[in-house]
N, C-alpha and C positions, 0 to 999 in steps of 0.2 A: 420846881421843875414842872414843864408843863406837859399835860398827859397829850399821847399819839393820838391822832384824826383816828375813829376805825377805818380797815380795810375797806374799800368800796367792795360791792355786792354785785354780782351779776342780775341782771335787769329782769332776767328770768328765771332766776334760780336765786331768790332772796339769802336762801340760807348756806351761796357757795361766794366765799373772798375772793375777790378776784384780782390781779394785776394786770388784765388786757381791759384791752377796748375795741371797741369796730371803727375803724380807720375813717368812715365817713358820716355814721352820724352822732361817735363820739362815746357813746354808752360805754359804760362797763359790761364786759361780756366774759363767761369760763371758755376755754375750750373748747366745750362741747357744743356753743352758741357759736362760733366762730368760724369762716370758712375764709379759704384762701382766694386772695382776688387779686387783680394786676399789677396793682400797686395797695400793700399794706394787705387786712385781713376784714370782711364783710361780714356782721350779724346775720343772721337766718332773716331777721325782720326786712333787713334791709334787701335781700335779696328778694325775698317773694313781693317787696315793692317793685324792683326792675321789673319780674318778670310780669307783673302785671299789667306796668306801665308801655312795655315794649310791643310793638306789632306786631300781628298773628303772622307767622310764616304760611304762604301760600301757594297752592299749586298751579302748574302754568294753566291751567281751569278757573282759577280764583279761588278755589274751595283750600280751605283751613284745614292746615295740618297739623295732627298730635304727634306726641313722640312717639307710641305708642297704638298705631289707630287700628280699630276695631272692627272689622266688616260687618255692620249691623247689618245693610238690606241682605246682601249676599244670604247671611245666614238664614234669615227671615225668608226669603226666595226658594233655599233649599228646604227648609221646615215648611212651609208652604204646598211646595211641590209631596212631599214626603207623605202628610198628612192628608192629600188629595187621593194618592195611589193607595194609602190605606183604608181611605174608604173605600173607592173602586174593591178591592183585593176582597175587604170584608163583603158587601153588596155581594159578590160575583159567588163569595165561598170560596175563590182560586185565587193565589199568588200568581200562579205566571198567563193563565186567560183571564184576569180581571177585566179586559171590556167586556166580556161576554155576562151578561145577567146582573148589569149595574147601571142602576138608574140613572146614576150622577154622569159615566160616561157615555150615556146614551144621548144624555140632556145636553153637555158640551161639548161630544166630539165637533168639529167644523164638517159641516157640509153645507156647502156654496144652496141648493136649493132650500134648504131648512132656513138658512139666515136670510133669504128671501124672502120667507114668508114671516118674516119679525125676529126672530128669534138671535138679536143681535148680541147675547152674551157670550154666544158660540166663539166670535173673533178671538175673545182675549179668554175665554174660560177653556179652550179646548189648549192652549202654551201651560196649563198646568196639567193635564192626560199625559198618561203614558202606558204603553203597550210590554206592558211585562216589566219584572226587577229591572233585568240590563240593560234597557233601553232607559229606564227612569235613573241608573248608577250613574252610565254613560255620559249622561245630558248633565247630570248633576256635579261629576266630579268634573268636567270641563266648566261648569258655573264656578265652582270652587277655585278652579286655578287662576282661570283668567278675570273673573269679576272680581276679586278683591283686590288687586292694581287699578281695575278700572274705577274702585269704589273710592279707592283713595285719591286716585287725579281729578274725579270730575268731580269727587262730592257726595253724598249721601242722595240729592235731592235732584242730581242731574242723572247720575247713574242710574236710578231706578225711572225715571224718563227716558233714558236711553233702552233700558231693558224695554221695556212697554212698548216705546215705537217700532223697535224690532218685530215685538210680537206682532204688532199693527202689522209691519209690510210685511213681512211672512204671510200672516192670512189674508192680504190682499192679494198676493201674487198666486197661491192660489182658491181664495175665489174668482181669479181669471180667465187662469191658463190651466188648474186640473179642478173643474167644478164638478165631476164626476164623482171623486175622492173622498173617503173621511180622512179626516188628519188631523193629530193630537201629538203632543209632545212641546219640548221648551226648546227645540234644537232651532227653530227662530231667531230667538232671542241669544242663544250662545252663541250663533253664526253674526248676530250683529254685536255680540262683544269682542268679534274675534276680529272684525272691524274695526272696534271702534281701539282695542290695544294697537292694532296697525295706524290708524290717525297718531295716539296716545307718542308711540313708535318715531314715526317722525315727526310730532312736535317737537319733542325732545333731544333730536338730532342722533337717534340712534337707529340700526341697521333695524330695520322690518323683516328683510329675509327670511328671519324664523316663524315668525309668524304668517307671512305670505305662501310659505311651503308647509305649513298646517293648514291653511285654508286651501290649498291648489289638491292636498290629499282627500279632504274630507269631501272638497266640490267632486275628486274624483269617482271619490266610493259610492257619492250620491248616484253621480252618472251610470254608477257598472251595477249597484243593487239595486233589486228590486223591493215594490214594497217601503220604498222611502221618501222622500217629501222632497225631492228637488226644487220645484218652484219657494216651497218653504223656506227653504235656506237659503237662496238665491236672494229671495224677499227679504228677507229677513238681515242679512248680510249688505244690502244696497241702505237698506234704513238705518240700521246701526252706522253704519260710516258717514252717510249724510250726516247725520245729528251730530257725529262726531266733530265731524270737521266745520259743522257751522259753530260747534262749541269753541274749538281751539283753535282755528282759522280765519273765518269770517269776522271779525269782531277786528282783527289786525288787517284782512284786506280791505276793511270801511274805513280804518283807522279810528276805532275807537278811541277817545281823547281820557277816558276814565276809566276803573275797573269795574262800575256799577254799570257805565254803557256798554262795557265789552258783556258783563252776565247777561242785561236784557239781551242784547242781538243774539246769544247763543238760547235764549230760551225761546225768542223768539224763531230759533233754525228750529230746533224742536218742534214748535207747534206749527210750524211749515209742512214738515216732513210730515206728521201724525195727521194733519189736516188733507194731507195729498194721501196716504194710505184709505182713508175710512172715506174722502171721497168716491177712490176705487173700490172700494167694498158698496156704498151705495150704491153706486151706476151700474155695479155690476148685478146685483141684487135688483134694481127695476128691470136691466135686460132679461134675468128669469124671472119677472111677474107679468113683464108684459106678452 
């Protein structure tokens, strides 16, 4: 009498018998190695093969999407900001006067004649200032809402591009039109994300409304308080949407034939917009030197 073959072994589990297999590349597999699939039953192996093999799913931006994704700049933007006011706060001695007797926001607030006379870090160092806790909450928990949808459409690497040109045309608009002024804060930049969710909006073929009537309130409250940065947000809200729409739009109205061609032309819209911002900053800046 001739003795029985041994049981086959699971491929990964040497020491468990098995009576399965993985339906496609055949292996002996337990159980516990096995996973259900369209037809028959797929090894673990053989799945992290697909999914490696299969194209990254993408946003109508081109930017790669997890399942899972994690607003890295966002966070980094709000620690950023957080860590700037607590120097100010410490510098001053005062939590809620911290511009007063703080070197850092002396050195960055925006003032159109200061950046005249060189002092060109003032454009983008004075979008991390802020003028007390709740003006710094405010700014921040509107970054918080509306930036991490935008971080996830456009991308780590365009988002935080878009944040930036905001700030650009925020402080060019006013080094223009209130060069009188100091002006600090990120409400800039949150007014060009609030744009750029409205592009985001109808790329997507969804109602804007809500977002339109967030922005039609806050343009309002700019208008009726005093003490607040209208030209700022105005600025800063025309730059965020440009950028936006050269990212999600422009790229389809040249017909871009590729997705590498569609990325250049939107980075290209970027360095349009950031280039027309900081030209206004210059010209404006020789008009008070000359």
């Amino acid at each position: 009498m001739n003795p029985q073959p041994p049981a086959p072994t699971c491929v990964r589990h040497p020491n468990r018998p098995t009576g399965l297999a993985c339906t496609r590349c055949g292996r002996p597999s337990c159980a516990e190695c096995l996973r259900p699939a369209a037809v028959g039953q797929h090894c673990v192996d053989c799945l992290r093969q697909d999914q490696r093999s299969a194209p990254p799913v993408r946003s109508v931006a081109g930017a790669q999407t997890a399942r899972a994704p994690m607003p890295y700049v966002t966070y980094a933007l709000i620690a950023i900001n957080v860590v700037v006011f607590a120097i100010t706060a410490a510098q001053s001695e005062s939590l809620l006067d911290n511009q007063r007797g703080s070197s850092l926001f002396l050195d960055w607030v925006l003032f159109a004649p200061a950046v005249a006379d060189g002092e060109w870090w003032r454009v983008l160092g004075s979008g991390f200032l802020h003028y007390g806790p709740v003006h710094l909450l405010l700014n921040m928990f509107a970054l918080y809402v509306v930036g991490r949808d935008a971080e996830l459409v456009l991308g780590r690497l365009r988002y935080l591009a878009v944040y930036v040109v905001s700030l650009l045309g925020g402080s060019a608009a006013v080094m223009v039109l209130a060069q009188n002024t100091v002006t600090a804060g990120a409400s800039g930049a949150v007014y060009g994300l609030f744009g750029a969710i409205t592009v985001i909006l109808i790329r997507l073929r969804q109602s804007p409304n809500q977002m339109l009537i967030i922005i039609g309130i806050n343009v309002f409250i700019s208008f009726s308080l005093p003490g607040i940065s209208l030209w700022g947000h105005l600025g800063g809200l025309a730059a965020g949407t440009l950028a936006t729409v050269g990212i999600l739009f422009l790229p389809s109205w040249l017909r871009a034939k590729s997705q590498e061609t569609a990325r250049m032309i939107g980075w290209v819209a970027v360095a349009v917009v950031a280039s027309v911002a900081l030209s206004v900053v210059g010209a404006t800046a020789m008009t008070l030197t000359a």
